[in-house]
C-alpha positions in Angstrom: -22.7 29.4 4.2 -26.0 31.3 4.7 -28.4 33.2 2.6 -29.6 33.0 -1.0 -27.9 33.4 -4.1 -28.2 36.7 -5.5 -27.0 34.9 -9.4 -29.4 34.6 -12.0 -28.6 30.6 -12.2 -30.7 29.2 -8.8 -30.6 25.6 -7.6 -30.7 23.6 -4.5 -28.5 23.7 -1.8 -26.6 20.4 -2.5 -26.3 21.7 -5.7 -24.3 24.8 -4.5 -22.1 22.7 -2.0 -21.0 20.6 -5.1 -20.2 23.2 -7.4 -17.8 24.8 -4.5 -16.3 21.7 -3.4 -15.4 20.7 -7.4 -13.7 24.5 -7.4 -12.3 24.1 -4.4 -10.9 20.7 -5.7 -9.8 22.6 -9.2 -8.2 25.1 -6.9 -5.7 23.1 -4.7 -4.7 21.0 -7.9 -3.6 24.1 -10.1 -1.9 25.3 -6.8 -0.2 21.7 -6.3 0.7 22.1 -10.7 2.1 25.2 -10.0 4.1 24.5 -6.5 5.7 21.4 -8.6 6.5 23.9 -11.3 8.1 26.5 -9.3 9.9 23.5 -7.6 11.5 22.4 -10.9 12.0 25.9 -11.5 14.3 26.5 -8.3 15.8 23.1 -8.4 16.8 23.4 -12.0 18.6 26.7 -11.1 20.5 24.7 -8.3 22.8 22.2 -9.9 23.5 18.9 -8.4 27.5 19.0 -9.2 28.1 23.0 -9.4 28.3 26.1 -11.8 30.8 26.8 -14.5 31.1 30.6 -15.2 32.3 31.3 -18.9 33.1 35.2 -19.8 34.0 36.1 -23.2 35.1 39.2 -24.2 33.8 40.6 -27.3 31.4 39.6 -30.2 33.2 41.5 -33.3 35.6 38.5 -33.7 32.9 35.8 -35.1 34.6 33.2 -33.3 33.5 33.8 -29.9 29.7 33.0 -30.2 29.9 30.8 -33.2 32.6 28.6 -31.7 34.1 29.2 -28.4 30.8 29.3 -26.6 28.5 26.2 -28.1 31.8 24.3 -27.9 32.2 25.5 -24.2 28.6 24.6 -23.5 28.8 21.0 -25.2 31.7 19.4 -23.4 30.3 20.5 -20.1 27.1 18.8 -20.8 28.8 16.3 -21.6 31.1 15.8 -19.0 28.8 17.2 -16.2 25.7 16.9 -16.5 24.7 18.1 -13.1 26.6 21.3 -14.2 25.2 24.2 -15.2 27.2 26.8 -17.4 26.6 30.4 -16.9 27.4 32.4 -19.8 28.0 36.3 -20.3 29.4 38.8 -23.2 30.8 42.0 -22.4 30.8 43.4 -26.0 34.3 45.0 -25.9 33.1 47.0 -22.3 36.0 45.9 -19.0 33.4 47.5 -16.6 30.6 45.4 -17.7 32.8 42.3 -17.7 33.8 43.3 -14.0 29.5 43.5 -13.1 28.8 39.9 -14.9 31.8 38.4 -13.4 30.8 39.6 -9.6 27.1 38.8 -10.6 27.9 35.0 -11.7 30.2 34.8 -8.2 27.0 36.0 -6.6 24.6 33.3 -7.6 27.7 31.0 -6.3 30.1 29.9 -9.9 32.5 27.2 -8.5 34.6 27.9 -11.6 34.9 31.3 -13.2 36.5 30.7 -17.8 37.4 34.3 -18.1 38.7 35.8 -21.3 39.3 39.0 -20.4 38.3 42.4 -22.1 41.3 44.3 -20.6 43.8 41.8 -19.1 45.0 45.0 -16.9 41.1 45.7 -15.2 40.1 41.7 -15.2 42.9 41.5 -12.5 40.1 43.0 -10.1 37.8 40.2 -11.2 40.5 37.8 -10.2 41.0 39.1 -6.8 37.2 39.0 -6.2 36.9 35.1 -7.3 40.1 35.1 -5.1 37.8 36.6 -2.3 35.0 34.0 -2.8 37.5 31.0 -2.8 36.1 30.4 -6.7 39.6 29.2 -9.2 40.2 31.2 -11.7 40.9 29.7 -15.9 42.4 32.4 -17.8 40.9 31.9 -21.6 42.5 33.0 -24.5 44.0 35.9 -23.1 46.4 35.9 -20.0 46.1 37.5 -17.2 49.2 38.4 -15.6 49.7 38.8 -11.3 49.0 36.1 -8.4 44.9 34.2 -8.4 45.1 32.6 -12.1 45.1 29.0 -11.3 45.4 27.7 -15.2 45.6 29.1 -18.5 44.5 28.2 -21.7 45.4 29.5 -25.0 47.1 29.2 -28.5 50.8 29.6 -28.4 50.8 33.6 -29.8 54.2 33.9 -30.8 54.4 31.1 -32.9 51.2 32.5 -34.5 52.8 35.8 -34.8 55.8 33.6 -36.6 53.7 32.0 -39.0 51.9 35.1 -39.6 55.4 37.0 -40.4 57.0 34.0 -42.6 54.0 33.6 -44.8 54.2 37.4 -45.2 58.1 37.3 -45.9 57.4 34.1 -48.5 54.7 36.2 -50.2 56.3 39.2 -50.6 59.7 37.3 -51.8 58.5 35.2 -53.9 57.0 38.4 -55.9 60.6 39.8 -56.7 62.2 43.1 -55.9 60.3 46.6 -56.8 61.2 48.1 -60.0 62.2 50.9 -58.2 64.9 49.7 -56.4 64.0 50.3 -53.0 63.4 47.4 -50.4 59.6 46.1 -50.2 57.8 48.1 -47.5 54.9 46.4 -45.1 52.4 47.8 -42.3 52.3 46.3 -39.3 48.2 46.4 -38.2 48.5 45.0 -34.4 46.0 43.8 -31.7 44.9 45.5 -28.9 47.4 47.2 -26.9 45.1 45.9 -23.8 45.4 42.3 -25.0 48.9 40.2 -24.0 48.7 37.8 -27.0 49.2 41.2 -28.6 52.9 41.9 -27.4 53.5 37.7 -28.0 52.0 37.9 -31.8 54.8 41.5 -32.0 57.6 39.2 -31.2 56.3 36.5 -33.8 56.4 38.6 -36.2 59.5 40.5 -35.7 61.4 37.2 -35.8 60.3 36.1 -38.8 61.1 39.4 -40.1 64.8 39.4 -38.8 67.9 39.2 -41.1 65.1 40.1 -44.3 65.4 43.7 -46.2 61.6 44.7 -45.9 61.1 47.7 -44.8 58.7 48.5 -42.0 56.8 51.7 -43.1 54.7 52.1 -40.2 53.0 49.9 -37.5 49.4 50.8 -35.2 48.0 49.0 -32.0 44.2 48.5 -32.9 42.1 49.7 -30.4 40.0 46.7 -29.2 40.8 44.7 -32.2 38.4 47.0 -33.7 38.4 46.6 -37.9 36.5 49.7 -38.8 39.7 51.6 -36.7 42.2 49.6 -39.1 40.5 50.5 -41.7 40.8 54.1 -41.1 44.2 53.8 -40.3 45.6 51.7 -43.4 43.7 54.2 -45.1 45.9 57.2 -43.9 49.1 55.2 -44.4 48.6 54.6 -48.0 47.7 58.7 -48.2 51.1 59.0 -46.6 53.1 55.9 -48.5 51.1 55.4 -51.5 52.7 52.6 -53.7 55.2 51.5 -51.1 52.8 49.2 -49.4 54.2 45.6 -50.8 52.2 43.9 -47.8 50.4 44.3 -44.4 50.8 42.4 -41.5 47.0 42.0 -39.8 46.7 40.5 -36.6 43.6 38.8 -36.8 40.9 38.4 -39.5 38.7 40.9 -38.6 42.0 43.8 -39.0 42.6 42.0 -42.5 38.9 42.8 -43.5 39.2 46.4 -42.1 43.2 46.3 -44.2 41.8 44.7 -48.1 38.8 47.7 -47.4 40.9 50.3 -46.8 43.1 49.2 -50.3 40.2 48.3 -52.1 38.8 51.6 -52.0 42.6 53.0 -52.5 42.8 51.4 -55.7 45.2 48.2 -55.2 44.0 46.0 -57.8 45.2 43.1 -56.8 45.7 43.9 -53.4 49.4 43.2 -51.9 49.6 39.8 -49.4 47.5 40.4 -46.2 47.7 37.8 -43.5 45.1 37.0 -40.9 44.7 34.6 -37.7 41.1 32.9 -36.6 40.1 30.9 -40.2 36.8 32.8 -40.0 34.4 32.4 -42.7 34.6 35.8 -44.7 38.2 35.2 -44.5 38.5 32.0 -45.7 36.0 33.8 -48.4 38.7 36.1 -49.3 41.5 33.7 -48.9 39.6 31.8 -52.2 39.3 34.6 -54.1 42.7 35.8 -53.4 42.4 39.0 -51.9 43.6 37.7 -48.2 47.1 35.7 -48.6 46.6 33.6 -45.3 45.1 33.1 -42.0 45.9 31.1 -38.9 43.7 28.6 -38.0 43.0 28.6 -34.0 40.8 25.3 -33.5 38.3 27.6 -31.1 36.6 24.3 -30.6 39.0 22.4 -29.7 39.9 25.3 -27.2 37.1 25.7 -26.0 36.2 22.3 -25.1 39.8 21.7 -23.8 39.0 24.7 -21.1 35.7 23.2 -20.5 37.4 20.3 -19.5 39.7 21.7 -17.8 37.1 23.5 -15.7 35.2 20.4 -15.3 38.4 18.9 -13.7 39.4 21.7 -11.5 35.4 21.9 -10.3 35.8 18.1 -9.2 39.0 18.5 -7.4 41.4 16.6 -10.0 44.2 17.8 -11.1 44.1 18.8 -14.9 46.7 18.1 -17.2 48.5 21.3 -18.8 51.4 21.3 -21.1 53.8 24.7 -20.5 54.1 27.0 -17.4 54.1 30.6 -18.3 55.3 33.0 -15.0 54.0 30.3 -12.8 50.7 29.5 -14.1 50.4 25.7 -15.3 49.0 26.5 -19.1 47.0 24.1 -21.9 48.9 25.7 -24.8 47.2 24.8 -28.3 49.2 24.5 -31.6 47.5 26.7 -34.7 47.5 26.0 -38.3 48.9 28.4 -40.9 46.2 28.3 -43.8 46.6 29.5 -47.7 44.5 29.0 -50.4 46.0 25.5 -50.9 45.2 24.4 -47.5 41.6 25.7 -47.3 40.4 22.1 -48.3 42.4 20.2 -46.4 42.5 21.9 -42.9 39.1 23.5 -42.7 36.8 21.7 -45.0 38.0 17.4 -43.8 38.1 18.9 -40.9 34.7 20.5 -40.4 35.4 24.0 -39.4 33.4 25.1 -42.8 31.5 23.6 -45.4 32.1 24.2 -49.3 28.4 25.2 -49.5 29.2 28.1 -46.7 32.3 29.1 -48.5 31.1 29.0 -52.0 27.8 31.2 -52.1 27.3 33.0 -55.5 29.9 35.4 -55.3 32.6 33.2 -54.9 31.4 30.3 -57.1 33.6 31.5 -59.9 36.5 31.6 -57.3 36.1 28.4 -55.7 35.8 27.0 -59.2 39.2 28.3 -60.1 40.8 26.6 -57.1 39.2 23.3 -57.1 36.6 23.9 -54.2 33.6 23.1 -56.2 31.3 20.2 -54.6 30.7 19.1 -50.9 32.6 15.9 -49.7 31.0 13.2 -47.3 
């Protein structure tokens, strides 16, 4: 280097050459720091044993974030922990379900959980996994047509069962209508783009067989949605008024929308309601006896039995399944029917929620009446 400084700080020339060489020195070691950093960086986004891809379907149902997906991510780490799990949400949307599946195929999923939005579109995500050699788990929902490779799921017509015998018990046991006339119900089903629907359908209309209840009127819920059940319990009583003895809810979030909608009719106390997931604001209602039942799903112990499942079928085994269902080797689950007398029992001992979670101020008095008043060990 030649020529003076032009800086206000002045010194000799040794001076200068040790003040660059220490920068220079500062400079390749913050470059090495950062090299190893983006190193980790790219290796940590490459893992040693492969990529598990889990797609769930919606957030309304609590479930699905609060249980399916830590549970999912648990038993993978677990089991795998050179595996990485990618996760993704469509919020109720097939077409953005269809982009995160192809996007998780693109940045090279060896396994792709799906639990599909629309069971009818997700066949196009099967046939691309098909396309990138990538085995398919159907989760929760199945997906009918050739490239499933497993299944995993609850056994929906016995759920549907349970759901229509606890309904026929309650209604029963409350003797006939002064008027005469056989007791009338609502039927508030799933989605119409959800199989498990057309599975809980037959559940239920077996355990109604050979009983004199009247069906008054029955509704597919768009996208399990409960705000849509609401508004259509809400015309039904318009139409039927007093008739309604009982309503048949597919899942918790359609019993919410159901004990609004005759709430704010004016049923006081409001006729038996079942229910299926053992969510918390059910098991709420459930105590304080404005939801009859629900049917406990152990989302945990579903998830983790697809996650390893997935595990398995990434490593080459073969997994262990229980059923076949139009020749896909399934992992069918067995659910729980839960009333108020089993809320202790089944969900409390068994850790799904605590008596602190279920008995905030406005259901102390409840959970008082029923016995649910202190936390066990």
């Amino acid at each position: 280097m030649t020529g003076t400084s032009s800086g206000p700080i002045s010194g000799t020339g040794r001076f200068r050459h040790g003040r660059t060489a220490r920068r220079a020195a500062l400079c390749a070691a913050a470059l090495a720091l950062l090299a190893a950093v983006c190193l980790r960086a790219v290796t940590s986004e490459e893992p040693a044993e492969g990529a598990i891809a889990l797609l769930l379907p919606e957030v309304k149902t609590a479930r699905y974030e609060t249980m399916d997906r830590p549970a999912f991510t648990r038993v993978v780490e677990q089991r795998c922990p050179g595996c990485a799990v990618y996760y993704a949400n469509a919020d109720q949307n097939a077409a953005t379900q269809q982009q995160q599946a192809e996007s998780m195929l693109a940045r090279g999923a060896d396994v792709l959980v799906l639990d599909a939005v629309d069971t009818v579109a997700a066949v196009s995500i099967v046939r691309e996994a098909e396309r990138h050699g990538v085995p398919v788990i159907a989760y929760d929902r199945f997906i009918a047509g050739d490239g499933v490779d497993y299944y995993v799921s609850f056994d929906s017509e016995l759920i549907g069962y349970l759901q229509g015998t606890a309904l026929v018990s309650a209604i029963e046991a409350a003797g006939p209508r002064p008027d005469g006339r056989p007791p009338g119900i609502l039927l508030v089903h799933g989605s119409p783009t959800d199989p498990n629907s057309a599975a809980l359908k037959a559940g239920v209309a077996r355990a109604l067989r050979g009983t004199d209840i009247e069906v008054l009127a029955e509704y597919d819920t768009p996208d399990w949605s409960p705000d849509k059940a609401t508004d259509w319990v809400e015309s039904q009583l318009t139409e039927f008024g007093d008739r309604v003895d009982g309503v048949y809810a597919a899942n918790d979030g359609i019993a919410g929308g159901a004990i609004a909608a005759m709430k704010a009719a004016g049923y006081d106390p409001v006729p038996p309601v079942t229910g299926q997931d053992g969510e918390l604001a059910a098991v709420q209602r459930i105590i304080s006896q404005d939801q009859y039942m629900t049917v406990f799903k152990a989302a945990t112990a579903q998830a983790g039995s697809a996650a390893e499942l997935a595990v398995r079928v990434l490593r080459g085994e073969t997994p262990r399944t229980t059923a076949v269902i139009d020749g896909v080797p399934s992992l069918l689950l067995a659910p729980r029917a839960v009333g108020v007398n089993d809320v202790e029992r089944v969900l409390v001992d068994g850790g799904v929620h605590t008596v602190d979670a279920i008995c905030t101020r406005a259901y102390a008095a409840a959970c008082a009446r029923t016995g649910l008043t202190e936390e066990r060990p």
